[in-house]
N, C-alpha and C positions, 0 to 999 in steps of 0.2 A: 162062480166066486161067492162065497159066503158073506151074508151080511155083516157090518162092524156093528155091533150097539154099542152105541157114546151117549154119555150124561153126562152132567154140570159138573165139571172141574176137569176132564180127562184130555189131555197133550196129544197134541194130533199133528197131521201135517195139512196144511189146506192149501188149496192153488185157488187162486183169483183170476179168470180172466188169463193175459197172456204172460203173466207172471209168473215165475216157478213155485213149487211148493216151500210153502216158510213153517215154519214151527212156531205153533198156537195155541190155544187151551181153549174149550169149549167152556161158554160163561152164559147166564142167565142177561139176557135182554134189558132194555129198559121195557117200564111197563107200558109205555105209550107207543113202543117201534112193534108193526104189526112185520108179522113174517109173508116173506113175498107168497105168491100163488103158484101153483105148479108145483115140482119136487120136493120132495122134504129135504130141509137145510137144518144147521146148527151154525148159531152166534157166538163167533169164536172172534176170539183178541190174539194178536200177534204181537209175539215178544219183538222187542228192538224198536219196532216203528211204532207201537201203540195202535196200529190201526185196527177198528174191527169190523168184521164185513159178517154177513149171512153169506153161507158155503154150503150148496148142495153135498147132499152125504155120499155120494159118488166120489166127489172131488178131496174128501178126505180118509187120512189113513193115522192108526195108532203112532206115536211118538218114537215107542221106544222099539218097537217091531219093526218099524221102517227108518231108525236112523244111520244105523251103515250104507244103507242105500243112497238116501237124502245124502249124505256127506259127499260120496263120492260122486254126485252128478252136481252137485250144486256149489260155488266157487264166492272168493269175493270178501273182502273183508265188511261189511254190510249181513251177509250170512251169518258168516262166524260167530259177530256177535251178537246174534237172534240165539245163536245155537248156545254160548257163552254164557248168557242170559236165560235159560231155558236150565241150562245145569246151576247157575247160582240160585235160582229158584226152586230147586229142589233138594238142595243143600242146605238152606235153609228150613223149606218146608220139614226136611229129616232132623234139623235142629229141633226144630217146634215138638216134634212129636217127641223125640227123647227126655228132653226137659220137660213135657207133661209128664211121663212114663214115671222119669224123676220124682217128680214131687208125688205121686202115687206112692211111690215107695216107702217116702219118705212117714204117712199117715201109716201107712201100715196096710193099705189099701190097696194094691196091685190094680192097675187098671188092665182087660183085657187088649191082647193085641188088636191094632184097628188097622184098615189103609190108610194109606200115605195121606195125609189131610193136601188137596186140592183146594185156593181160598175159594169162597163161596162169595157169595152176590155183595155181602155186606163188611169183606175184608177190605184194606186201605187200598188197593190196588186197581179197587175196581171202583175209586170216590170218586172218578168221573163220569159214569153210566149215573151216578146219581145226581148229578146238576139239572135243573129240569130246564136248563136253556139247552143242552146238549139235547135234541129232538133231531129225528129225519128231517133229510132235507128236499126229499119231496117224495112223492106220493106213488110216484109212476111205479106198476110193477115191474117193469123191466129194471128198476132199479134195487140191485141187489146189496148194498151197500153205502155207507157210512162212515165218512174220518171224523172221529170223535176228540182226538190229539195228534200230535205229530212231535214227539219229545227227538226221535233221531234227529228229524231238519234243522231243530234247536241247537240240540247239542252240537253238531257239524259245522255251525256258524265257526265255531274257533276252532273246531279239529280238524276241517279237512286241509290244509295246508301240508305239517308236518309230516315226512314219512314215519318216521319213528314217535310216536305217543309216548310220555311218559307215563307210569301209572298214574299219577295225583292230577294228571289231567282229564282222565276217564269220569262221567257223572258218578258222585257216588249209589247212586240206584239205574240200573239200566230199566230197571221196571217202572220207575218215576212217571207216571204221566207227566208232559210239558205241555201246552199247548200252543202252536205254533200262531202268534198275533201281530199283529204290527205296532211299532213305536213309530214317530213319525220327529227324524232330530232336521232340525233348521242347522243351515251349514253357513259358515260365514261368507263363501263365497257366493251367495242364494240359493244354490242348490239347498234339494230338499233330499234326504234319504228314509226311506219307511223299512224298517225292518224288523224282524223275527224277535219276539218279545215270549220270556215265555209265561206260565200262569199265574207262576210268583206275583209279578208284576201287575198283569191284566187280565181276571178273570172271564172262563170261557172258549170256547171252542172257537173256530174260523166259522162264520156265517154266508154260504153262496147268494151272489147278487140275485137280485130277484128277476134281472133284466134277461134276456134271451139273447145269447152267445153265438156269433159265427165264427168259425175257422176256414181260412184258407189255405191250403201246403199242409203236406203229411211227411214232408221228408222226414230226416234225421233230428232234426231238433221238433218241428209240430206234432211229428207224434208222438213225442213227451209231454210235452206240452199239454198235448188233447186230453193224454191221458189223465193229466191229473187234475185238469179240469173237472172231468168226469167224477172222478175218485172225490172229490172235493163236493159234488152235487151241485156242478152248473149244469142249466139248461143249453147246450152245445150242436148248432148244424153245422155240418162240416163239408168240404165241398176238395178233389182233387182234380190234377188235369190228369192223370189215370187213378180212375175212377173205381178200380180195385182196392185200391189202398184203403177207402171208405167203409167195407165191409166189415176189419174187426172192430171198428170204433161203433158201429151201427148194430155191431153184437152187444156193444158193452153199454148201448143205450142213447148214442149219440142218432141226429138225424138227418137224414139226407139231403144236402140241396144239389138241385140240378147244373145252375150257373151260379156263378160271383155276385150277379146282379141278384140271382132269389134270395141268397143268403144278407146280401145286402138288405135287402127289401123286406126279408124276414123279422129280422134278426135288430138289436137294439144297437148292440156293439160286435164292430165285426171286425176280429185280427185274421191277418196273412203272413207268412213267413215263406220266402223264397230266396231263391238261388242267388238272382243280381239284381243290378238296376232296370234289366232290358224285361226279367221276368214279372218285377216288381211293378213297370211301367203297363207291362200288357193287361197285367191283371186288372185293370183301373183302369184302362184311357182302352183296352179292346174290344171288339164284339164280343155282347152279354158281360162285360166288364163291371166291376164296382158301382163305377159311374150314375149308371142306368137304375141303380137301385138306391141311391142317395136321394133320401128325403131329407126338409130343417128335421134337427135333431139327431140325425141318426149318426152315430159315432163309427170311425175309421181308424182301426190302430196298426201302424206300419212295424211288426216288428227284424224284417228283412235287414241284413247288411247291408245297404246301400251307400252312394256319396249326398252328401249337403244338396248337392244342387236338381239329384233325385225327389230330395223330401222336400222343399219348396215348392218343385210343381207339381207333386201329389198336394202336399195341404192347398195351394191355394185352388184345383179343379173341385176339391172333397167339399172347401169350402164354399166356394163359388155357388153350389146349390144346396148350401144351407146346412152341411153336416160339420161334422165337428171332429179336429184330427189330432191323433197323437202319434208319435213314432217313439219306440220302446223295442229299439234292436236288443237282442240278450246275448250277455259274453257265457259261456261257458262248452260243452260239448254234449254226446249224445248222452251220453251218462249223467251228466249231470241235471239233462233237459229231464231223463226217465225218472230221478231219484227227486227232482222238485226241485234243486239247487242252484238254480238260473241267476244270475245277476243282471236287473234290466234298469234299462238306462233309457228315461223316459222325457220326451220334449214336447214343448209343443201345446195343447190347451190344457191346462192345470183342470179343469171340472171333468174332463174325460179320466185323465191321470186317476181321480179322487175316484170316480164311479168301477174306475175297475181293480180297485185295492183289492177284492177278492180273489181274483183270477190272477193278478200278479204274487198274493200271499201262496195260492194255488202252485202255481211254476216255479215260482224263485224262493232264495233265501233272503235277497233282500233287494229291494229298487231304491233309483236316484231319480228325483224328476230337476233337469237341469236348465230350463228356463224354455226359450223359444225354438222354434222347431227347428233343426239341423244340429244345433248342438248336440246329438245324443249321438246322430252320424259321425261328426268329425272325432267326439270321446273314445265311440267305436273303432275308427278305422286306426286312432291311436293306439288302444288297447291291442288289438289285430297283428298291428305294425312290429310293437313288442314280441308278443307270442311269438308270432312267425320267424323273427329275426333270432327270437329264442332258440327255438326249435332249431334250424339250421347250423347256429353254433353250438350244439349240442350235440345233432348229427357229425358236426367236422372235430368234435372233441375226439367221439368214439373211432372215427374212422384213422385219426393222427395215431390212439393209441395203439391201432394194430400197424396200422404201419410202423411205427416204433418198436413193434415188438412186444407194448405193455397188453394186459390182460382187461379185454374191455369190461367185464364182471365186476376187475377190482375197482376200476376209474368209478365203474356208477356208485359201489361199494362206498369208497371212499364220496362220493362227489354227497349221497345221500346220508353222510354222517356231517356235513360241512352246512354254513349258511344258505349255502343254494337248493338243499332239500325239499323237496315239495312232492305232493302226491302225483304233478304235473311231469314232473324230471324221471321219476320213480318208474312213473307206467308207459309214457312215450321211449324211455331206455330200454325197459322189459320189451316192449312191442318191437322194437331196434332187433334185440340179440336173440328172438323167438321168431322173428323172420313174419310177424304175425301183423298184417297193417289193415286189416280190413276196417274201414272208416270210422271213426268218432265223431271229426272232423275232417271235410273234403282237402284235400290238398288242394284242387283246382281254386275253392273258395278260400283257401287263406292265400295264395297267391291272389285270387282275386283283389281283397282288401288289402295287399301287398299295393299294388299295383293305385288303387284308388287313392293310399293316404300317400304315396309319392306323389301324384299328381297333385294333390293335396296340400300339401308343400311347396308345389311349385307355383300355385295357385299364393301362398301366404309370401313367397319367394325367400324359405326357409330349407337349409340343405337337409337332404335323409338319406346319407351316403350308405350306411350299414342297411337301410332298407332296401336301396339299390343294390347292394352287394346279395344280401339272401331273397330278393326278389329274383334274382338271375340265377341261381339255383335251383330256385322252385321252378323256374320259367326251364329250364334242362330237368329238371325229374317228371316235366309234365310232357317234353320229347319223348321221357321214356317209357311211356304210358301209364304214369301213377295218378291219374287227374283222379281218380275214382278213389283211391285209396286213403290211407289216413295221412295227417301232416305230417308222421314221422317218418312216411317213404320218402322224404328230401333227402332221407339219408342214401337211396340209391344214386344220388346225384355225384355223388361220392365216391362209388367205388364202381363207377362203368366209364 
């Protein structure tokens, strides 16, 4: 295979890690970020997401020679418009040159034909490589990379709802650095929410804690999560109960703990994310468990779905020898976990909450911290309850309209031009009539939370009759072996 020679301005495609290839432009450094050790790489910037990483030259390929390729393997409206943004930038950049060409003409002076002007280190596009608080964020060679902004998470705050975008809701520059920061609004009910602020506002980039990060669970939501930890430059040991799962994260720079307790013991602040209350229980109160590795100070953040009466006897064991608890369950799916766009909903010690603004700027788009600890559980199992109960009625819409005879395409058609449109209705109906459920979110686990905030209920001795109704659905599509699957195989409940 022939080598590529790339210089300062030229449109590549680059792969990061386990991410597919994105369309990028190779850009001059800042002058303080030292290039990693090992292979030769090129500091490229990624349209759409602003991120920009050091990319071994293996891992990259010319723009325009490999973009019928890139198109047809790579999906998603998040692509698109990296790709989108990659041709308005050169549409303009062909603007530029003709109206110099112009004004040449115009002296009497012909200027020779030149290439396409690519901006250079000191064009507006690149006024955030110049902020000198924008520095690495650490030192490690294994780390190859750096978020310098984050203008998609920004912008997504208000677009990711609607299916259909308008145009005058679109940023007007998709190339715009934004920088993804927190605003922190007091809410009249006490709740607090921190959310995505962009540079307008609050100058500078997201700053990682300096503290030493554990993770525990790699499933479908933590290894989003981990990831963008990483991506973000926290210090991260991560710890699985199959213990494979640890290796790409330990490619990508994270490190290894053996048990719950080392990473406890290691580690300043240690989050876990699992399946239920039973898994969430073991992990803490089991042999080599949490427990055992709680020193005073060391921080416990629970972000698992569990009930109320789970998170009272995790904080008060955590507390009991002197650590310090927060539970911070996240509503969203695995997508939204990969893409950083988590909503977390935080209880519990307010000075933990405050120490891990990073890592929550990190995963989500925006946090709630809602007082004392359980509350963020029973928010949860509400929010859940919805979903679920959603989902199911959504399932029995589609399935009435073939038995009727109507065209399930149009129902969503129609359903996704109406008030009820969302990116949520759009992609779980596609997933429906493509026959496609491979998980996002577990069925098993939103029946789980089904099943919790009814109890939950009967606990407040408040009726949840429509919970009951689509929990006994879910409770038949898990007969029919969908536990594994994603929440919109409830729609199999339906037609066996």
């Amino acid at each position: 295979m022939a080598t590529v020679h790339l210089r300062i301005g030229d449109l590549v495609w680059g792969k990061l890690g386990r991410y597919p290839p994105w369309p990028g432009k190779v850009v001059s450094p800042p002058k303080d970020l030292k290039k990693p050790r090992g292979k030769k790489c090129h500091f490229v910037k990624f349209f759409g997401t602003e991120d920009h990483a050091w990319i071994k030259v293996e891992q990259l390929k010319p723009y325009h020679a490999h973009k019928e390729e890139m198109i047809k393997i790579n999906k998603g409206k998040r692509f698109q418009q990296a790709v989108d943004a990659v041709e308005d930038f050169l549409k303009k950049a062909k603007g530029k040159e003709q109206n110099s060409e112009g004004k040449g003409d115009s002296k009497g002076k012909r200027t020779p034909n030149k290439p396409l002007k690519i901006l250079e280190e000191d064009d507006e596009d690149l006024s955030a490589l110049k902020d000198p608080s924008e520095k690495p964020v650490k030192d490690d060679p294994h780390f190859h990379h750096f978020l310098l902004s984050q203008s998609e998470k920004s912008v997504f705050i208000s677009c990711s709802s609607p299916v259909h975008l308008p145009p005058c809701s679109q940023p007007a520059s998709s190339m715009e650095p934004i920088s993804k920061r927190l605003k922190v609004i007091e809410e009249v009910t006490g709740s607090t929410s921190i959310q995505a602020a962009d540079s307008t506002a609050i100058n500078g980039s997201i700053t990682p804690t300096d503290k030493r990060i554990g993770f525990l669970g790699l499933g479908l939501m933590g290894s989003g999560i981990v990831s963008n930890l990483l991506k973000m430059g926290h210090v991260v040991t991560v710890w699985n109960r199959t213990a494979e799962k640890c290796d790409l994260f330990i490619q990508e720079g994270a490190r290894l703990g053996r048990t719950p307790a080392e990473v406890a013991s290691m580690c300043d602040i240690t989050f876990s994310c699992v399946s239920d209350p039973k898994a969430a229980r073991d992990l803490v109160l089991g042999p080599s468990g949490v427990l055992q590795g709680i020193r005073p100070g060391k921080c416990y953040v629970e972000m698992s779905t569990v009930d109320p009466e789970t998170i009272t006897e995790l904080s008060q064991v955590i507390t009991s020898r002197g650590g310090r608890f927060l539970e911070a369950p996240v509503a969203g799916s695995q997508q939204l976990s990969n893409d950083g766009m988590l909503v977390i909903l935080a209880a519990g010690d307010r000075t933990v909450y405050e120490d891990c603004s990073s890592c929550f700027q990190a995963m989500g788009k925006t946090s709630f911290f809602l007082g004392e600890a359980g509350n963020a559980a029973r928010m949860m199992l509400i929010l859940n309850m919805v979903q679920g109960s959603f989902m199911a009625t959504i399932a029995e819409g589609l399935t009435l309209a073939q038995a009727t005879g109507q065209s399930q395409q149009t129902f969503l058609d129609i359903l996704c031009q109406g008030q009820m449109a969302s990116t949520f209705v759009d992609q779980k109906c596609q997933n429906i009539l493509q026959g496609n459920f491979k998980p996002d979110y577990y069925l098993k686990h939103i029946q789980k939370d089904l099943r919790l905030a009814i109890s939950m209920g009967d606990m407040a001795n408040h009726p949840t009759p429509m919970a009951a109704a689509a929990n006994e659905v879910y409770k038949r599509a898990k007969a029919l072996d969908q536990s594994d699957n994603d929440i919109s195989a409830v729609y199999r409940a339906y037609i066996h």
